[in-house]
Each structure stands twice: as structure tokens, then as C-alpha cells.
N, C-alpha and C positions, 0 to 999 in steps of 0.2 A: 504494500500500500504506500503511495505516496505521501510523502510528509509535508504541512503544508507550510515549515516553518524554514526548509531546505529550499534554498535558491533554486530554477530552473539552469539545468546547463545547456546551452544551445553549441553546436558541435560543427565544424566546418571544415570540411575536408581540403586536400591539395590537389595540387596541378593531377590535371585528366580524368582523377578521381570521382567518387558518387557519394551522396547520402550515408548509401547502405552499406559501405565501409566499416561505419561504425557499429552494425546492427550487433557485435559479439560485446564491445564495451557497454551497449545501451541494454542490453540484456542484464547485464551482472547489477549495473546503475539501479536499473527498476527493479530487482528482485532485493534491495537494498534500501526502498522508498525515494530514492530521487529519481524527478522528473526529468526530462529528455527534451530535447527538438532537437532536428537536423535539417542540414539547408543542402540544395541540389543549388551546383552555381550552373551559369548559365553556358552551355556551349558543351561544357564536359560529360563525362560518362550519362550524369540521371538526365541531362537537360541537353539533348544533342542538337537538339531541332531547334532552341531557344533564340534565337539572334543577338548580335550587339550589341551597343560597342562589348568587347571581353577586358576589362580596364580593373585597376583593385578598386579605384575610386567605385565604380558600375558595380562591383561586387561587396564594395562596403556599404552602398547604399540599400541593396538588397537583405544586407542582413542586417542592418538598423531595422529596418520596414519587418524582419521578423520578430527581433527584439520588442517592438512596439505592440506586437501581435500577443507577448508573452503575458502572462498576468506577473508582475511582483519582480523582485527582484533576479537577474541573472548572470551565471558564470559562462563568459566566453570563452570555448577551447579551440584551438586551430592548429590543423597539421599542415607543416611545408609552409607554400604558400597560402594557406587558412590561415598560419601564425601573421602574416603581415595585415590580411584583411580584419582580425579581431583586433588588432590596436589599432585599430583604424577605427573601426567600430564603437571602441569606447573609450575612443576622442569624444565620437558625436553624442553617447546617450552615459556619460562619466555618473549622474545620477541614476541609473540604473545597473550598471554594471558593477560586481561583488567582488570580483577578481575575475584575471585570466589566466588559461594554463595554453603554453605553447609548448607543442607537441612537435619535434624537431623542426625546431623552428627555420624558416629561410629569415633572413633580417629584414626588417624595414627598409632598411634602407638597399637594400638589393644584393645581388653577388656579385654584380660588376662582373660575369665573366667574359671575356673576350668573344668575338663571332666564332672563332672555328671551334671553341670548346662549346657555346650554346649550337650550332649547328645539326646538331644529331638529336635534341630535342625537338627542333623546330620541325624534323619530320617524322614526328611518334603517330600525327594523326592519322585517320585511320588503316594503321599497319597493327592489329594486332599481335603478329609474333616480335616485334620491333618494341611493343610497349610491354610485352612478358618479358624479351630478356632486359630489360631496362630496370627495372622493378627488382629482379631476379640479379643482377649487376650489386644495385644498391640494399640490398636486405640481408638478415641472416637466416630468418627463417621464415619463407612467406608462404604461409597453408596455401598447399596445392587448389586444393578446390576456390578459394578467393581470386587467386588467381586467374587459374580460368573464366571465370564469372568476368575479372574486371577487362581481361584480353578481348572476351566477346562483347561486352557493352562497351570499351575502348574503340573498339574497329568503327561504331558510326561515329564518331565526333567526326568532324566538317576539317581536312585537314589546311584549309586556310585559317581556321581558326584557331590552329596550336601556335603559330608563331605570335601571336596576339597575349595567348597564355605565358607564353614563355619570357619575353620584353616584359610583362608587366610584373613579376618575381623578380627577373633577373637586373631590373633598372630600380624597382623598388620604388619608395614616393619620398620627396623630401623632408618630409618629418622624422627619417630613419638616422638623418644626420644630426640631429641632436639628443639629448639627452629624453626618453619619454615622460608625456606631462602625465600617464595613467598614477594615479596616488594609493591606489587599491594594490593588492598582496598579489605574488603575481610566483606562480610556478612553471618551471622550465623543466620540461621532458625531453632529453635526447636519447636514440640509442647508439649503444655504448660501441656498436661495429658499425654506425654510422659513415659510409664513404662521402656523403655528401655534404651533411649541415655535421660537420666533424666537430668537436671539442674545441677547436680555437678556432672554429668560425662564430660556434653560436657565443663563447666566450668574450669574444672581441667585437662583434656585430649587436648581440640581442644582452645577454647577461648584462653586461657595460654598460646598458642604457638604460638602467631599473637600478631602482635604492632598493635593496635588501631583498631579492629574488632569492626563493631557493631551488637549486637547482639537484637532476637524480636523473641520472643514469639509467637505462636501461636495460641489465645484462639480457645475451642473447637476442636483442634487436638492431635491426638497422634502422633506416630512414622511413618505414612504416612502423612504427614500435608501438599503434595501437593496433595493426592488425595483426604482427606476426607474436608481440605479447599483451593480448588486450583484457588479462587478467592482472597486470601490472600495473600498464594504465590505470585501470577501474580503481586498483587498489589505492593510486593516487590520487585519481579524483575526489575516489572518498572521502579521501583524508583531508582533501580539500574544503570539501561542502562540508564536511561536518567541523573542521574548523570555525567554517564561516559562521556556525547554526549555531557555534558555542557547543560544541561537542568532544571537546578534547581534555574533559577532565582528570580522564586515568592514564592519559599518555604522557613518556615526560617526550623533552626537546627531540625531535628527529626518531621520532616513533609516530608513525601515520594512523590519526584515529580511522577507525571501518568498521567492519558489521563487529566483528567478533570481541573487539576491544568494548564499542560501545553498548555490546548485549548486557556485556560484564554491568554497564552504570544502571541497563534498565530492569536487568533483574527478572525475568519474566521467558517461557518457556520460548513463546511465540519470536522476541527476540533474537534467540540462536537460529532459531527453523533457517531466519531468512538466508540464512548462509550456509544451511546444510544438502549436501548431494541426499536424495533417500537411504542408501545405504552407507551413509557415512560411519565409521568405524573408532571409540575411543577407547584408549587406551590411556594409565592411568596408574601412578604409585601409591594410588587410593583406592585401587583396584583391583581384588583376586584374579577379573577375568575381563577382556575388553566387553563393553556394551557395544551392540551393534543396531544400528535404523534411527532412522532420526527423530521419531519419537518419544524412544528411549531416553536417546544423547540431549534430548532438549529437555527433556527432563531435570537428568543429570546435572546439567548445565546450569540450570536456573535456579536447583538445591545448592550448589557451588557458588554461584554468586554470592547466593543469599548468606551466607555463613559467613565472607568476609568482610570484615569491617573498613579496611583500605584494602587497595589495588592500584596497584602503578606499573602500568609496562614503560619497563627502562632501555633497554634495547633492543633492535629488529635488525633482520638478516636474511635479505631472501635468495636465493638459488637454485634456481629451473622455477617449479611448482611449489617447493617447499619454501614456507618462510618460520623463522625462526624467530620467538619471542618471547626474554628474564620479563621478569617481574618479579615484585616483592609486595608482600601484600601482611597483615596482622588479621588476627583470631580469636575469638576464645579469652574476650579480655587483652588483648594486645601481644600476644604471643607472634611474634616474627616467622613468617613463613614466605620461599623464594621459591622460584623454578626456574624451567624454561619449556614453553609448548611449543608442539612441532607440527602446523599446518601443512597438510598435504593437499591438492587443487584437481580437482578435474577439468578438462577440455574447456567447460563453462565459466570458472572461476570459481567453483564452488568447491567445500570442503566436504573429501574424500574419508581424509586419516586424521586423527588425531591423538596425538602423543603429549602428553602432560608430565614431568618431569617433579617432584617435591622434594623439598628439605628443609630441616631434617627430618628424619626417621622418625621418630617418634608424635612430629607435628602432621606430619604424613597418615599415622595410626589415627591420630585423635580425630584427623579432615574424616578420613574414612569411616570412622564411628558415626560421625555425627549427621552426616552422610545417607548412610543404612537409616537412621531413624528419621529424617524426612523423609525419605521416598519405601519407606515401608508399605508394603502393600502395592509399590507403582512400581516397581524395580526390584528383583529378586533379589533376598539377601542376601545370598553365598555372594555376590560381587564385595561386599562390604567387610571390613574386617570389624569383628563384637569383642569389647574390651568383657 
């Protein structure tokens, strides 16, 4: 369910690209309560037949005119050239817009590349196998099946119309030359095998031009790093909107609030669901035997909450699908208890596996007692250890 207190994030893809790009990030988004829009720019994949001019200006103005359309306040996110069009964009609606996230960003101010290096873009239009290895050139790992998808609605763009695309990224608009006037909190996504908007491009072009950006990496992505990791993405936009909503009170500095952090503040079964695969799997040193389905585990989960009196996740660590998260949390009158849990991720971004880690031993025994006797009767005993 959506929440009505989260910002909407409207989502804008890059050069050639569609809408439906994002449909794996906007999936994990809404199963998470934040709202969605995506915009089809004009001439490219969703909108081939669309006509002129193809300008950033013509494409900032299009998505003001969506922003307008939004109820309340929103987060602007843009890939590639999307990154140049959302600062563009909230230039014009700075009253409405919450923050932005640029998702390997091209800069505002442009790439400046020379003709014979732009040259080979300018004839991507419609050549689908020309715009598969291009994609395929710059990525680390781009699902086969999207691919194909974007090669086949690639081939009708209007191939006078990519060199239009291309001049307008790669010249950029004059605002990129100075410092940005946006005053709102602003997150920068690159990935980390990125050939194109590399490290000392977005560093020197986009970071540069913002007071206190924080900026993350994307292991395992390139220059698409919402489609080819868009469970990482998700993960950070999360963390974004629910900053913005004021939802970051169990996280310390550079731990990203989400579903699973902030089930922990609501306490409540329905809370975990929203991030459980059905058969999700916990495991547990509060635990004789893993609990398995996710009826169970939200169960689980929401007797867990409830028993701790603090919770602070202190640091995060993610690697492939698995992300890795210490906390330290008190019990039972202020007794000191730490861990570290081990999120596992399916295809969707949802949680798989779960591994809970506790110490000490004995704070471990007393969680699991306490445990058993909330969920008596909902949860089989023997999982429980009985002092």
C-alpha cells in the first residue's frame, strides 16, 4: 500500500531508452509503499512516432508538465541523460521537488566529446543489433531478456532523430557550468564498471556541482545500474524516500533506511511481509531450527521487534544479492545485545534467506525464551529454547 506521507518519485530514463526500463525498480518501490510515475521522452524507445524539437530544454519541459500532474511533493530520479533533464527540472518546480537521485549520471553540463568519438552514437537509430552491442559494450551485466525487449522497440526510433539525442547530452545546457542552484539533498548512483559516466567524470562534472551529495557505487553494474542491479537501486531509493518521510531513526550514518530496517521501528507483522519472497527462509541463534514461509517469519519478526527496547543498525555491506547488517540493540531492562543479519535477495529484490547472527550466548538464550512465549500457540515450540 502506498504511503501517503512518502514523496512520489517520478523516474526518467536515458538516451534511446523507455519508460519500462524501470518496471523491475518500480516493482520492488510499490511493494514497499512508494508511489511511482514514469515518463516516455519523446522520439525514443516508448514514444517513436512523437515528433520534435528532441532538445533537454523540450524534455524538461515535458516533465515539469508531469511533475505538475503529481499530487504532493516529488523525488526526481534520472539515468544518463534523465540525470541532466531532472536538474533541469527542479530548476523550474524547486518548490516541489524533495530531492534528486542521478543514476549514472551524464553532466549538465555535457561530455564535450569530440565528432569522431560521438559519431557511432549518432547512428544507433534504428539499427537494433548496433544498439544491443552498445548497451552490451557499456554494462556489466544487462539481463538478457531486457535487452532484447529494448533492441526490438530500439529499431523504430526515427534514425534522424538520434543525432538530435545525442548533441543534446553531449553539449549539455549552460547551467552545467556552474555550481547547481538545486538546495535539496541530492544522491548520486554510478556503476562501479561504468565505461562511460566513469568515476572522474561524474566526480569532476556532477559531484563538484552539489554541497554535500552523497555519492554509492554500484558493484556489479555499469552504465545501466538500474537495470542490470535494480534491487540496489530500489535499495537506495529507499533509503532515500524514507529519509525524506523522516524514517531513518534506527539507522546510524551511511546505513540506508528500507523495508527491513524500518519494519524493525513499526513493529507489526504486516511490516516484514512487505519484503518477504513466500518462501523466505530464517535462520537464527535464537533458533533450534530455521522457520520457513513468510507467514511464519513475519510473525517471528514482529515478536522480535517487539522485545527490543533500542535498535540501531551501524553498519551495511552489500555483495551480489547478499547485504550484510551489525546492529546493536538492549533488552530485558537494558541488557546489551549485537549481531549481524544476512539478507539474501531474489530476482525481484525480495528477501529469500535470512540469517541472524546474536551475542552473547546467553543474551541469545534469554531473546529465545522470550520468544517461545509470545508466539506460543502461532509458532511451534521446539524452535525456541525453554529456560
Amino acid at each position: 500500500m502506498v504511503s501517503a506521507d512518502r514523496p512520489t518519485v517520478v523516474l526518467v530514463h536515458g538516451f534511446l531508452d523507455d519508460a519500462a526500463i524501470w518496471r523491475p525498480v518500480r516493482t520492488i518501490l510499490d511493494r514497499r509503499g512508494i508511489a511511482t510515475e514514469a515518463i516516455d521522452l519523446a522520439g525514443m524507445s516508448g514514444l517513436p512516432a512523437e515528433g520534435g524539437p528532441y532538445t533537454l530544454r523540450r524534455y524538461t519541459d515535458d516533465v515539469v508538465a508531469l511533475v505538475d500532474r503529481v499530487a504532493g511533493p516529488v523525488v526526481l530520479v534520472g539515468q544518463s541523460m534523465g540525470a541532466q533533464v531532472v536538474e533541469l527540472a527542479a530548476r523550474e518546480r524547486a518548490d516541489r521537488v524533495r530531492g534528486l537521485v542521478l543514476v549514472t549520471p551524464v553532466p549538465l553540463g555535457g561530455t564535450k566529446l569530440p565528432g569522431e568519438a560521438i559519431a557511432p552514437f549518432k547512428l544507433l537509430g534504428g539499427d537494433s543489433a548496433a544498439q544491443r552491442q552498445a548497451r552490451l559494450g557499456l554494462s556489466v551485466s544487462f539481463p538478457v531478456g531486457e535487452l532484447d525487449r529494448l533492441a526490438e522497440v530500439g529499431a523504430k526510433i526515427d534514425p534522424a532523430a538520434v543525432p538530435q539525442f545525442v548533441d543534446g547530452w553531449n553539449d549539455g545546457a549552460p547551467e552545467g557550468a556552474e555550481p547547481s542552484t538545486f538546495a535539496g539533498p541530492v544522491l548520486i548512483l554510478r556503476g562501479a564498471g561504468d565505461g562511460f559516466c566513469t568515476a572522474e567524470l561524474v566526480d569532476a562534472g556532477v559531484t563538484a556541482r552539489f554541497d554535500g551529495a552523497e555519492v554509492h557505487a554500484i558493484e556489479g553494474a555499469g552504465h545501466w545500474a538500474h537495470a542490470e542491479r535494480p534491487e540496489a537501486v530500489a535499495g537506495h531509493l529507499t533509503g532515500f524516500v524514507e529519509a525524506l518521510a523522516g524514517g531513518r531513526g534506527n539507522t546510524a550514518d551511511g546505513v540506508e533506511a528500507q523495508g527491513w530496517t524500518t519494519a524493525f521501528e513499526k513493529k507489526t507483522a504486516s511490516a516484514f511481509g512487505e519484503a518477504f519472497a513466500p518462501g523466505v527462509r530464517l535462520r537464527a541463534t535464537t533458533l533450534y531450527r530455521p522457520v520457513e514461509g513468510a507467514e511464519a517469519v513475519q510473525q517471528v519478526m514482529a515478536a522480535a521487534s517487539s522485545i527490543y527496547e533500542s535498535l540501531t543498525f551501524t553498519q551495511q555491506a552489500t555483495e551480489g544479492r547478499r547485504e550484510y547488517l551489525e546492529w546493536e540493540a538492549t533488552a530485558f531492562g537494558g541488557t546489551s545485545i549485537s549481531g549481524v543479519t544476512v539478507l539474501a535477495k531474489d530476482d525481484e529484490g525480495r528477501i529469500a534467506e535470512i540469517a541472524i547472527h546474536h551475542r552473547p550466548l546467553q543474551a541469545a538464550l534469554t531473546f529465545s525464551a522470550a520468544l517461545g512465549e509470545k508466539l506460543a500457540g502461532v509458532v511451534d515450540a521446539e524452535h525456541f529454547y525453554s529456560a
